[in-house]
VOLOFI-434237 format. One record per residue (C-alpha): x, y, z; residue number from 1; residue in three letters. Coordinates in Angstrom, 3 decimals, padded with zeros to 6 digits. Example, Ala and Ser with C-alpha at 12.3 -4.5 7.8 and 13.67 -1.06 7.14 Angstrom:
BEGIN
+----------+----------+----------+-----+------+
|       px |       py |       pz | pos | code |
+----------+----------+----------+-----+------+
|  012.300 | -004.500 |  007.800 |   1 |  ala |
|  013.670 | -001.060 |  007.140 |   2 |  ser |
+----------+----------+----------+-----+------+
REM end
This chain:
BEGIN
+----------+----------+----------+-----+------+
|       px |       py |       pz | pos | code |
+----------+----------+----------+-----+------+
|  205.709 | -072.030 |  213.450 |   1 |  unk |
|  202.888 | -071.012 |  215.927 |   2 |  unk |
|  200.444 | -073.604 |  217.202 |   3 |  unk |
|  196.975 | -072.467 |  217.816 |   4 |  unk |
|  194.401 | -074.484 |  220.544 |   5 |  unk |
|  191.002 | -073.240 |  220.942 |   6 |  unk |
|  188.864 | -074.571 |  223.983 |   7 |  unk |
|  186.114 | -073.843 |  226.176 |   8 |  unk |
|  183.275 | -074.339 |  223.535 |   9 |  unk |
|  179.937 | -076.042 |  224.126 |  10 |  unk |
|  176.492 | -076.278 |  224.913 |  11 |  unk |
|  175.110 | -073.024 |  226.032 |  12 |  unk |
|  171.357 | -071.639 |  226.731 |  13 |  unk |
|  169.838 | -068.560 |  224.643 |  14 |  unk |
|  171.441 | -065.336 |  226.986 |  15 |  unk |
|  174.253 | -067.787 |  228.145 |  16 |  unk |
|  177.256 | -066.779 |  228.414 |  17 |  unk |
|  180.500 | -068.783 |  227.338 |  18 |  unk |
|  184.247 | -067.869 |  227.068 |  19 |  unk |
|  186.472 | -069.232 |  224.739 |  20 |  unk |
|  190.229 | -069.595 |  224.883 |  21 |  unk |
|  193.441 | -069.540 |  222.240 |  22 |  unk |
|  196.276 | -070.783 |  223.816 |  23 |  unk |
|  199.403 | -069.549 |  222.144 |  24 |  unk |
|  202.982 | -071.302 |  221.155 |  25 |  unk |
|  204.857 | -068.550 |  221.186 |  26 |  unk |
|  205.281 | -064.995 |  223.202 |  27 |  unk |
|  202.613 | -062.963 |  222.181 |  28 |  unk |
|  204.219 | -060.068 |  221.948 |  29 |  unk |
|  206.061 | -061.313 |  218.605 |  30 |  unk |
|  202.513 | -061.292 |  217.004 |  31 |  unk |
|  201.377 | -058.412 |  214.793 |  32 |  unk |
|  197.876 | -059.864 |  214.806 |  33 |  unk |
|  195.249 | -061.854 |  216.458 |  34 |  unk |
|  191.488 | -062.423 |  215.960 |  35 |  unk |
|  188.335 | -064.413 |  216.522 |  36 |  unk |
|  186.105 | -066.158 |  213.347 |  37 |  unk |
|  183.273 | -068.495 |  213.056 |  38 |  unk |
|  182.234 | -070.477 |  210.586 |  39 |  unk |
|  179.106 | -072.786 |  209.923 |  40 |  unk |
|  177.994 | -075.265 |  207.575 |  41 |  unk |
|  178.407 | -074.514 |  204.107 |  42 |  unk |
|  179.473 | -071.175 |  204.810 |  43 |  unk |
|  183.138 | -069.195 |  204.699 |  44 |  unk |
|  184.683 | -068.470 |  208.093 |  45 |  unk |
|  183.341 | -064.971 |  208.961 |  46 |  unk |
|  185.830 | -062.553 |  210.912 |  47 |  unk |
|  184.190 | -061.159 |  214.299 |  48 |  unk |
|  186.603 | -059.494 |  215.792 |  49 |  unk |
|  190.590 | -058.242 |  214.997 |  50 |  unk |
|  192.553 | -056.589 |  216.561 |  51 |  unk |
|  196.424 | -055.433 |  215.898 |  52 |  unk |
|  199.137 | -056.019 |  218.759 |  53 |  unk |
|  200.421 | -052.198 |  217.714 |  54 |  unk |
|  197.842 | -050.585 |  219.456 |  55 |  unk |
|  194.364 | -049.162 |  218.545 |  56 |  unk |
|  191.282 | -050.364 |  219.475 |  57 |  unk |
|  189.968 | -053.967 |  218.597 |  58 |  unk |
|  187.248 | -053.808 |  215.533 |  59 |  unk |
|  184.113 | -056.470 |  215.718 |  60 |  unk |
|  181.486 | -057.386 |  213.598 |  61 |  unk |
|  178.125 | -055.674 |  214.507 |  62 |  unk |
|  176.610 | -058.681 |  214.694 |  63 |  unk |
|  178.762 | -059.286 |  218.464 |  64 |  unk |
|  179.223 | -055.761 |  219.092 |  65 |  unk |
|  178.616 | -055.106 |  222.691 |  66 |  unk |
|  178.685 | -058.644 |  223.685 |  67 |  unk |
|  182.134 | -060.195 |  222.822 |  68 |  unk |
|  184.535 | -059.303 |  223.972 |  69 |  unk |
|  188.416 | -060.157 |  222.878 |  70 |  unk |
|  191.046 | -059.697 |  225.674 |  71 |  unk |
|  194.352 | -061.692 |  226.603 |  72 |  unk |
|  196.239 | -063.187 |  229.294 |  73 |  unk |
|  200.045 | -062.735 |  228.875 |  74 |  unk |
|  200.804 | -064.872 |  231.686 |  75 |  unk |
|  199.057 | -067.940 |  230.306 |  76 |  unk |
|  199.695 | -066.690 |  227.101 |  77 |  unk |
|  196.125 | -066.971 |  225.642 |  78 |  unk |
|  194.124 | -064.736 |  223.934 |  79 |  unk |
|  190.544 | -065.147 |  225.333 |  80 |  unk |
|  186.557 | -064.243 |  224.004 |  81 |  unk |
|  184.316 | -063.266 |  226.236 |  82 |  unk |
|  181.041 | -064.090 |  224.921 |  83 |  unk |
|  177.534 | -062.936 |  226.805 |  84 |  unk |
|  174.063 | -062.763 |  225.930 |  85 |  unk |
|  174.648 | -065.312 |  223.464 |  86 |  unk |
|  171.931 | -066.540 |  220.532 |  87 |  unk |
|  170.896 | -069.052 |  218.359 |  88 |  unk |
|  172.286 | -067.264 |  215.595 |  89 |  unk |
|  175.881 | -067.618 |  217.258 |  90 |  unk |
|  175.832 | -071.485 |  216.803 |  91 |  unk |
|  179.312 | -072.404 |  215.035 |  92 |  unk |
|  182.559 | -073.304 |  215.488 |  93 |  unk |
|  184.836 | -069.961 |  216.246 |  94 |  unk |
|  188.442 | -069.829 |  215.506 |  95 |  unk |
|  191.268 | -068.440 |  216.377 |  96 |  unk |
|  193.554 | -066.400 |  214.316 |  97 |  unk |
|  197.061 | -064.368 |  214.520 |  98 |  unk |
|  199.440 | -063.465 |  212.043 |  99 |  unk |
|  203.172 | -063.724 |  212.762 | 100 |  unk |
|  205.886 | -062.745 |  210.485 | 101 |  unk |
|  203.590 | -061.551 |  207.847 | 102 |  unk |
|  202.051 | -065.643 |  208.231 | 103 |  unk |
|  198.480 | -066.645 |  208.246 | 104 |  unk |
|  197.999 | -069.465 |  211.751 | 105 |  unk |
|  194.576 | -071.111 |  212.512 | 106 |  unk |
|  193.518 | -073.381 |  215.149 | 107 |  unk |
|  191.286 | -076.532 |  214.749 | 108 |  unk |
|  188.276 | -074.581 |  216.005 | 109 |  unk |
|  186.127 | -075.105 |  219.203 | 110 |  unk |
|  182.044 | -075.596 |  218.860 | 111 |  unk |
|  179.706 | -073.861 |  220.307 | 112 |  unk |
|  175.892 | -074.662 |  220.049 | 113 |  unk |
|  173.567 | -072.153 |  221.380 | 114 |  unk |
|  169.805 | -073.878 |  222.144 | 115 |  unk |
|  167.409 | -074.550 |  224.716 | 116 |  unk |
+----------+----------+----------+-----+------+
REM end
């Protein structure tokens, strides 16, 4: 089992900036998988960034291209999203997500509300 816990969501301003945390239950480097989703009302959780723990380059949505930014912290365990130059658009609640033993985990999710 692997227990997922999002923070550091809120209220931010149009070109705010914000960064979000996953803090991770297990050593990291057992994962095969991680990655960062959103989802808002009435809508299906929408993937915008992935990346595999083999190697290669992270892949994100061009709708955050060029400002998020997915990185981790081994030491505290977390796997953290930079997010800058932010917009209405990116109002939601973002998720994390890693796959471990070939299994699917989620987090609760952590809002964030972008407005003046």
């Amino acid at each position: 089992q692997v227990q997922l816990v999002e923070s550091g969501g809120g209220l931010v301003q149009p070109g705010g900036s914000l960064r979000l945390s996953c803090t991770v239950s297990i050593n990291m480097f057992s994962l095969e998988y991680m990655g960062w989703y959103r989802r808002t009302p009435g809508k299906a959780a929408r993937v915008l960034v992935a990346s595999s723990f083999s190697g290669g380059q992270p892949n994100y949505a061009d709708s955050v291209k060029g400002r998020f930014t997915i990185s981790t912290a081994d030491s505290e365990n977390t796997i953290n999203l930079q997010m800058s130059n932010l917009k209405t658009e990116d109002t939601a609640v973002y998720y994390c997500n890693v796959i471990y033993r070939r299994t699917d985990y989620w987090g609760e999710g952590t809002p964030v509300t972008v407005s003046s």
